[in-house]
ZAMITOR-520866 format. One record per atom (N, C-alpha, C, O, CB): residue in one letter; x negated, y negated, z negated. Coordinates in steps of 0.2 Angstrom, whole numbers, padded with zeros to 4 digits, always signed. Last residue first. Glycine has a CB too. Example, Ala and Ser with C-alpha at 12.3 -4.5 7.8 and 13.67 -1.06 7.14 Angstrom:
REM ZAMITOR-520866
s-0064+0011-0035/s-0068+0005-0036/s-0064+0000-0039/s-0067-0006-0040/s-0070+0003-0029/a-0066+0028-0039/a-0062+0022-0039/a-0066+0016-0039/a-0071+0017-0042/a-0057+0022-0045/
This chain:
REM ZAMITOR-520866
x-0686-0123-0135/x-0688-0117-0135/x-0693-0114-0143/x-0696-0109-0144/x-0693-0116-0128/x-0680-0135-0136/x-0676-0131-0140/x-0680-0125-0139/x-0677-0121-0143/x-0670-0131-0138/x-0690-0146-0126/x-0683-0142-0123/x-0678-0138-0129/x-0672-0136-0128/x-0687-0136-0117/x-0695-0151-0137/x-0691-0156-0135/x-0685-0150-0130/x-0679-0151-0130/x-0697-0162-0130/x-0703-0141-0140/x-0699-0141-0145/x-0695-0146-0143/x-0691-0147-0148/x-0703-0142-0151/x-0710-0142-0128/x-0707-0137-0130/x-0699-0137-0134/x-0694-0134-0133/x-0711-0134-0132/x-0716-0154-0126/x-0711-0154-0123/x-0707-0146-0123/x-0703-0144-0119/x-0713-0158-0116/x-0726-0153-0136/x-0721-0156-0138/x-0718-0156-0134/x-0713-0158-0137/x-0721-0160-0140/x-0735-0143-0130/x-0730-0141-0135/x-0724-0143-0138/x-0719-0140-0141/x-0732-0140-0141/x-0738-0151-0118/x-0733-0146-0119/x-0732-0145-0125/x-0726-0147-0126/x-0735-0139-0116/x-0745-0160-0128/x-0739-0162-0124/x-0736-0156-0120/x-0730-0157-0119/x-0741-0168-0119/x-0759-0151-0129/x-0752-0152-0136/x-0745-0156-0132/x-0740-0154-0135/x-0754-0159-0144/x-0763-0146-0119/x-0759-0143-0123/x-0753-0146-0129/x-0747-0145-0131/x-0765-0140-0126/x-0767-0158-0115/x-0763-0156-0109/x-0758-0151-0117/x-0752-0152-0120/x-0770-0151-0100/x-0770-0170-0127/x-0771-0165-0124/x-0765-0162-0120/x-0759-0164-0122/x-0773-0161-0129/x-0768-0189-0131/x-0765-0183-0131/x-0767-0177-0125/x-0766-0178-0119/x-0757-0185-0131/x-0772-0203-0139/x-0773-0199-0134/x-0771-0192-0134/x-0773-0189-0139/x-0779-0200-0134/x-0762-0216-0145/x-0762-0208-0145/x-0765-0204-0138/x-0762-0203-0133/x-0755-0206-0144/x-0760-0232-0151/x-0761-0228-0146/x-0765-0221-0144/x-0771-0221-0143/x-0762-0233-0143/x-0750-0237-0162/x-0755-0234-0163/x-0757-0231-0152/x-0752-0228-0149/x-0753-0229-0170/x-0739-0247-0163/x-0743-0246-0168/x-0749-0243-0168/x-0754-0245-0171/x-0739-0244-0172/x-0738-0258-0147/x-0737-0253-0151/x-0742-0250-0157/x-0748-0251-0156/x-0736-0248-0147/x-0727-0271-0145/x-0733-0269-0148/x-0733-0263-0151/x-0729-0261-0155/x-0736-0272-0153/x-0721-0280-0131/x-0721-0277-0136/x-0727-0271-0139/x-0730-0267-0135/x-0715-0275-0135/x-0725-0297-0128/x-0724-0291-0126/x-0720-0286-0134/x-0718-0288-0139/x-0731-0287-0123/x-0739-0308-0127/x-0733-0309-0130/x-0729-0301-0127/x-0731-0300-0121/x-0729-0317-0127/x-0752-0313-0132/x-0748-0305-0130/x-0744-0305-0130/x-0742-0300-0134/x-0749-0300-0134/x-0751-0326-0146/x-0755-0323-0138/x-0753-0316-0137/x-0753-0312-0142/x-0764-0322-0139/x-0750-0330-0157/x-0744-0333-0154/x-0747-0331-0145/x-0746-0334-0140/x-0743-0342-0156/x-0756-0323-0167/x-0762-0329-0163/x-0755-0330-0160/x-0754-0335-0164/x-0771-0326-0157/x-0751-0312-0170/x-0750-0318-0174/x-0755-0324-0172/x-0757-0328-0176/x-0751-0316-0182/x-0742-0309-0153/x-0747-0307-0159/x-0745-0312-0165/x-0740-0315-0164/x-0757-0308-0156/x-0726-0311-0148/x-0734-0313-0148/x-0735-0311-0152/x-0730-0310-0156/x-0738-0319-0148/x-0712-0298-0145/x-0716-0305-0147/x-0723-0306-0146/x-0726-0301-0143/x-0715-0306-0154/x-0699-0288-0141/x-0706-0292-0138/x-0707-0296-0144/x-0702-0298-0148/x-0704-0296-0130/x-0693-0276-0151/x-0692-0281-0149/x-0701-0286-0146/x-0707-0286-0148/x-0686-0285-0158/x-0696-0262-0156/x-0697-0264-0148/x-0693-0272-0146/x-0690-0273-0141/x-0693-0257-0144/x-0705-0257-0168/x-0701-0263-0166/x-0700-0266-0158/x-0703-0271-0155/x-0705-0268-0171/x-0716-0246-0168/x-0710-0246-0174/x-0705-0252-0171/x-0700-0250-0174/x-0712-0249-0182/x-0718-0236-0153/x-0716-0244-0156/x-0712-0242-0160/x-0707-0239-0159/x-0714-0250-0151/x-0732-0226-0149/x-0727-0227-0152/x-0725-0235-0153/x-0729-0239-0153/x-0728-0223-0158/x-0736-0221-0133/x-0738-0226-0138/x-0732-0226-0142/x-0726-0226-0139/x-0740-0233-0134/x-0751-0209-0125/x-0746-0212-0131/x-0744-0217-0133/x-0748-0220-0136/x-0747-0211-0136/x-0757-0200-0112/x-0757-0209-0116/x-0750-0207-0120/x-0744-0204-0118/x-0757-0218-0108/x-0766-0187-0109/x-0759-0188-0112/x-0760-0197-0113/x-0765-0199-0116/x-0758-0183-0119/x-0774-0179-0099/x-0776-0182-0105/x-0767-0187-0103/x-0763-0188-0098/x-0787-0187-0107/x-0777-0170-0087/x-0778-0165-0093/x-0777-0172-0099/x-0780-0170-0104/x-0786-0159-0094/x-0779-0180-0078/x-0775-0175-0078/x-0774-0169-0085/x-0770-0165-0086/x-0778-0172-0072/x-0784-0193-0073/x-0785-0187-0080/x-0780-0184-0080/x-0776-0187-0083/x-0786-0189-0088/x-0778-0198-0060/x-0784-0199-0063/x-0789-0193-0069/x-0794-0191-0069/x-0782-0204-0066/x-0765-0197-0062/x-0768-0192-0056/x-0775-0192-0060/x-0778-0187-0062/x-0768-0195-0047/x-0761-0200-0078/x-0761-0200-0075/x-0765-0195-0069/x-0768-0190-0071/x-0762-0204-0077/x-0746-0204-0090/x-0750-0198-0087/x-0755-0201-0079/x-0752-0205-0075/x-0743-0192-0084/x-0738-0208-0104/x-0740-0210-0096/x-0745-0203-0096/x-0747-0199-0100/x-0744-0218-0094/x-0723-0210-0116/x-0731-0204-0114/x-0730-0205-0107/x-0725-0205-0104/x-0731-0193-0116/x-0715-0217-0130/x-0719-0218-0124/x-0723-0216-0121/x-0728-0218-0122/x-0721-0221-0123/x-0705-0219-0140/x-0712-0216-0141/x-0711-0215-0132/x-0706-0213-0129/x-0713-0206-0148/x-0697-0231-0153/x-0697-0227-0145/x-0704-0226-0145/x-0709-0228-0149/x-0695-0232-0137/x-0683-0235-0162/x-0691-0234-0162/x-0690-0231-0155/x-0685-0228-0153/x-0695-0230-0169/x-0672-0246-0168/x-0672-0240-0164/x-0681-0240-0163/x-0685-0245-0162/x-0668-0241-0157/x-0656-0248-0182/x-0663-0250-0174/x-0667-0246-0172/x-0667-0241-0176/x-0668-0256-0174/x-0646-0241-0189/x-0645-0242-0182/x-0653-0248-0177/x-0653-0251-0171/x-0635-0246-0182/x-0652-0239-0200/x-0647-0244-0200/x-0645-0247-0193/x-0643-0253-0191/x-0649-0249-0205/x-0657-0224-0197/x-0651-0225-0201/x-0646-0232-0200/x-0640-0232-0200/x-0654-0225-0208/x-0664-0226-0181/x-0664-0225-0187/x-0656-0226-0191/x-0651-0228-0188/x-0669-0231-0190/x-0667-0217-0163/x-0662-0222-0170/x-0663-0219-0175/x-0662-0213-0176/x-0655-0223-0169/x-0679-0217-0153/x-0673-0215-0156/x-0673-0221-0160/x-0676-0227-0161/x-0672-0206-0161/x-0682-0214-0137/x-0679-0218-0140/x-0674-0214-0145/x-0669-0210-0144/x-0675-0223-0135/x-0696-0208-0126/x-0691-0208-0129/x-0688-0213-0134/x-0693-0217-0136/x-0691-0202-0131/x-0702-0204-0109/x-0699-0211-0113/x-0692-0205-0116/x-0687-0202-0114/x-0696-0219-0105/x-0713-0199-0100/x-0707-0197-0104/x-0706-0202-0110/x-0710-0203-0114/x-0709-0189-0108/x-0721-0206-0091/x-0718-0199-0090/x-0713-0196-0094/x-0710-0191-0092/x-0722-0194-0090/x-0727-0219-0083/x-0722-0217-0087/x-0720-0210-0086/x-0718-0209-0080/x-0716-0222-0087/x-0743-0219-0075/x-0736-0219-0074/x-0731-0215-0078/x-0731-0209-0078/x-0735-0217-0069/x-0760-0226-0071/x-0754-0222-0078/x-0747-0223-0076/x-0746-0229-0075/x-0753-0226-0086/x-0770-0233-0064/x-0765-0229-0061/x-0759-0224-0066/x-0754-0220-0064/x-0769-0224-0057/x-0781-0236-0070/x-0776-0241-0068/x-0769-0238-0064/x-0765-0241-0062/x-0780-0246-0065/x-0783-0225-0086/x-0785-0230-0077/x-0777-0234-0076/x-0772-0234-0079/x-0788-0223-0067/x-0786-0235-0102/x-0783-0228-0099/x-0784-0231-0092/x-0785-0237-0091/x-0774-0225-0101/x-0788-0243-0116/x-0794-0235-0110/x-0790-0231-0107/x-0790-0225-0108/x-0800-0228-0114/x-0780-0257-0116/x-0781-0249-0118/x-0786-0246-0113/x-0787-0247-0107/x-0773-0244-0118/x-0783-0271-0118/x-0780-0267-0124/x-0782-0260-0125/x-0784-0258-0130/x-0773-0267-0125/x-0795-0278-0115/x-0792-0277-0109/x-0784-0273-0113/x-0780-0272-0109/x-0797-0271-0102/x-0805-0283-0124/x-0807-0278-0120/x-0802-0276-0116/x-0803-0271-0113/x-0811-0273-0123/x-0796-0289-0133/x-0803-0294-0129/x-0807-0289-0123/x-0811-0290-0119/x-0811-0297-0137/x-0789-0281-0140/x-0786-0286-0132/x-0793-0290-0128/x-0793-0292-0123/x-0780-0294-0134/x-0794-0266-0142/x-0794-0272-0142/x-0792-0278-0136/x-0794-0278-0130/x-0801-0271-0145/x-0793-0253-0135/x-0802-0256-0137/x-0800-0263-0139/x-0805-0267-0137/x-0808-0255-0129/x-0786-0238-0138/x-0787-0244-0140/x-0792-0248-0141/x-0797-0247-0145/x-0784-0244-0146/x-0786-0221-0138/x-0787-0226-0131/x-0785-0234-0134/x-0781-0237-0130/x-0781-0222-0125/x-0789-0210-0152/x-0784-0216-0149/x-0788-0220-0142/x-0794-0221-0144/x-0783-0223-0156/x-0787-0195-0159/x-0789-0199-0153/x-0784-0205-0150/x-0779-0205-0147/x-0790-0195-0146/x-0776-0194-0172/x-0784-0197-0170/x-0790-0197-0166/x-0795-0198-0167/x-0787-0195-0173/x-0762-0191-0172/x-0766-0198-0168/x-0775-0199-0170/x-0779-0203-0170/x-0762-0207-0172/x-0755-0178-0169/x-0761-0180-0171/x-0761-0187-0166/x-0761-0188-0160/x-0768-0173-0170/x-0738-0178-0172/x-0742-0180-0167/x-0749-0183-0170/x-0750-0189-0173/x-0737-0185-0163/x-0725-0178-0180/x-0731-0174-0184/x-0740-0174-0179/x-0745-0171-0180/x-0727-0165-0186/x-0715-0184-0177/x-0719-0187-0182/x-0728-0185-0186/x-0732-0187-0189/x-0713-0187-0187/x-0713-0177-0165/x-0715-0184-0165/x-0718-0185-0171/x-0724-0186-0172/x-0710-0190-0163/x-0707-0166-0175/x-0713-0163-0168/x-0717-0170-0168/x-0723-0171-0170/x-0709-0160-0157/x-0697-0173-0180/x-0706-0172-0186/x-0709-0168-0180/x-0714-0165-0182/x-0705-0166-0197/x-0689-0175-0170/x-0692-0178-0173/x-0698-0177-0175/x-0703-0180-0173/x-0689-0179-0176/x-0686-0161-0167/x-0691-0165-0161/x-0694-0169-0164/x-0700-0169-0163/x-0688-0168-0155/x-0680-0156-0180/x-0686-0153-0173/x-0690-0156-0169/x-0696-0154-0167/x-0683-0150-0169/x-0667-0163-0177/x-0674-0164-0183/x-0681-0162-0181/x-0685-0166-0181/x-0673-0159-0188/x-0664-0167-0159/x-0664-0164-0164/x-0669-0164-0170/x-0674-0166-0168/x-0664-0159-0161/x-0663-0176-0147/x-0668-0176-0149/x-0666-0173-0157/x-0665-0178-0161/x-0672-0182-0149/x-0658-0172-0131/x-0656-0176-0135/x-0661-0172-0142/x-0662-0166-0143/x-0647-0176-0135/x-0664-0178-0116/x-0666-0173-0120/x-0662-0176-0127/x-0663-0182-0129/x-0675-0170-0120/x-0666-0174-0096/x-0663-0178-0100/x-0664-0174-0107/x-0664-0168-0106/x-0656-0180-0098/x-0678-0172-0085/x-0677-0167-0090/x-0673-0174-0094/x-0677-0178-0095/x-0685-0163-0094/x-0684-0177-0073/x-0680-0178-0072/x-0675-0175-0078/x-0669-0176-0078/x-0679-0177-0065/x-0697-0170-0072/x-0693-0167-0071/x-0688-0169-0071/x-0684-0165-0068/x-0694-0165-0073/x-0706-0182-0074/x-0708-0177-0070/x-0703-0172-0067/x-0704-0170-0061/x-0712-0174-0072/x-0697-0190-0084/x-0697-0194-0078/x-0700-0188-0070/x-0698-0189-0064/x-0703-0202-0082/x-0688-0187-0096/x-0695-0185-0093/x-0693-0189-0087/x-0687-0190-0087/x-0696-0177-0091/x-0678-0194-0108/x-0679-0192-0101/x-0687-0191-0098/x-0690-0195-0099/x-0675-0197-0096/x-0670-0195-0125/x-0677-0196-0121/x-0676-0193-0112/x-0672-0189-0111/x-0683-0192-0125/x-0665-0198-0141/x-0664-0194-0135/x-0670-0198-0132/x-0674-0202-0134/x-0655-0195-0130/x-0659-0196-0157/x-0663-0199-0153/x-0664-0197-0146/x-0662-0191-0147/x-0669-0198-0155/x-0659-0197-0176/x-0656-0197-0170/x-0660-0199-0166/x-0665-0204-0167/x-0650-0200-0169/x-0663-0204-0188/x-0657-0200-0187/x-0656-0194-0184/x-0653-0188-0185/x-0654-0204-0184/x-0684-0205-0191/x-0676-0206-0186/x-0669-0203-0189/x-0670-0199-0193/x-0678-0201-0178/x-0691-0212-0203/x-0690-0207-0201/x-0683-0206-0198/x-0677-0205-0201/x-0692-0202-0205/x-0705-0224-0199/x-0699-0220-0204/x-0696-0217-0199/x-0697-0218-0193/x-0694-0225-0209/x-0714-0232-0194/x-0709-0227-0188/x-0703-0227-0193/x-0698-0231-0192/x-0713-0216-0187/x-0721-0236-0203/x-0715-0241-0200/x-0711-0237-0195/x-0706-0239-0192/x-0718-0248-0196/x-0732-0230-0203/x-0727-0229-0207/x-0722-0232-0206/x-0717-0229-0209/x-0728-0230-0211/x-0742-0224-0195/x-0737-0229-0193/x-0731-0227-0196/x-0726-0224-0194/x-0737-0230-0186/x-0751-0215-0197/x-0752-0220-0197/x-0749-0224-0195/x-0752-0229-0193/x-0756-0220-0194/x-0740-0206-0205/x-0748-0209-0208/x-0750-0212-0207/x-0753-0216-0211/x-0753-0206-0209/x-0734-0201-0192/x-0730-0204-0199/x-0732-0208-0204/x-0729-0212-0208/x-0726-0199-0202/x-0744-0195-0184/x-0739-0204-0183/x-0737-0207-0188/x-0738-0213-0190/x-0731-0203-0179/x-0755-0188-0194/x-0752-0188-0188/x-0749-0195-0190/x-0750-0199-0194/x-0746-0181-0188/x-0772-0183-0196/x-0768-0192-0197/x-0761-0189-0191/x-0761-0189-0185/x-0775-0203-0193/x-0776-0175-0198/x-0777-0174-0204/x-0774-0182-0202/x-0774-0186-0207/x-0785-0170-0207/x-0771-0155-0191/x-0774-0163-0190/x-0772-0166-0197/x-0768-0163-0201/x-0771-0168-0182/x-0768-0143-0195/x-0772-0144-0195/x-0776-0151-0193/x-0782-0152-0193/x-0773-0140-0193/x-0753-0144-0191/x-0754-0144-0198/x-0762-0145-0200/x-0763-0148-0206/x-0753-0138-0201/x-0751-0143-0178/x-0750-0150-0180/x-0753-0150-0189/x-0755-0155-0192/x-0741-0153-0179/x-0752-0130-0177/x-0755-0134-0173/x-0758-0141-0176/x-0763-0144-0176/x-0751-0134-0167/x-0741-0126-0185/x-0749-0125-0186/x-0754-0130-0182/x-0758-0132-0184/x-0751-0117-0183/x-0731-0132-0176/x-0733-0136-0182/x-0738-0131-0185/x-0739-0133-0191/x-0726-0139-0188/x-0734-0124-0164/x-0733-0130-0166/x-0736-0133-0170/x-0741-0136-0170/x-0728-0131-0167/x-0729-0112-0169/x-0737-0113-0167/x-0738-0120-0166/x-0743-0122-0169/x-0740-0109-0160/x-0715-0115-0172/x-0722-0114-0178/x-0727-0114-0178/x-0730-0116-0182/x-0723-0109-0181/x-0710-0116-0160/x-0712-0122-0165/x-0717-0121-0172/x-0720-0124-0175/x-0705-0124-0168/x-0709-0103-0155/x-0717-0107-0152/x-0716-0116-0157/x-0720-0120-0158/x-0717-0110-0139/x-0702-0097-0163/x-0709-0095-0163/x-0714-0100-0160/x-0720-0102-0162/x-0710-0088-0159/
């Protein structure tokens, strides 16, 4: 029941992940750990298109000339996940949190978690396709459908 309010939830946004970051394509397989709970999670179809179906149209992105992202300086990794594609490489979806905002979620998906520079040969790291501002609500939902409820 509560994945269907879910994907109502998710039915009504109008760019989820998979739209704006096609290069996700669409996992196998996948697991992840909460970092608040210490919650290890192995990532069922279910969870997947939960990630794939993640409204991105609040994004925290202002451009490297402006520092890259709007979030405080206090964000700490809260649920790091990693899946895998068919020909075995791997995409990862990344959610911080902070004391700061408390009600707002940081996202970041990577189609390609190998480091590199920009095409300026500047930023050298890894890049993520879109950066996700996310509601207190909807990151429960997704860690609903992450627990199997």
């Amino acid at each position: 029941m509560k994945l269907i309010a879910l994907f109502a939830l998710l039915g009504q946004l109008s760019a989820p992940l998979a739209v704006v970051c096609p290069a996700f394509g669409v996992p196998i397989s996948g697991m992840g750990y909460d970092t608040e709970t210490w919650t290890d999670y192995r990532l069922d179809e279910q969870a997947i298109q939960a990630v794939l179906n993640i409204n991105t149209e609040r994004s925290f992105w202002v451009g490297y000339e402006n520092g890259g992202f709007a979030w405080t300086n206090d964000v700490m990794p809260l649920l790091t996940l990693t899946f895998t594609m068919a020909d075995g490489s791997e995409r990862w979806f990344d959610v911080f949190w902070s004391e700061q905002t408390p009600n707002v979620y940081y996202a970041l998906p990577f189609t390609n978690p190998t480091p590199s520079a920009d095409a300026n040969g500047q930023h050298y790291g890894t890049h993520p396709c879109a950066a996700i501002l996310m509601t207190a609500t909807e990151y429960e939902a997704l860690l609903e459908v992450l627990r199997g409820n």
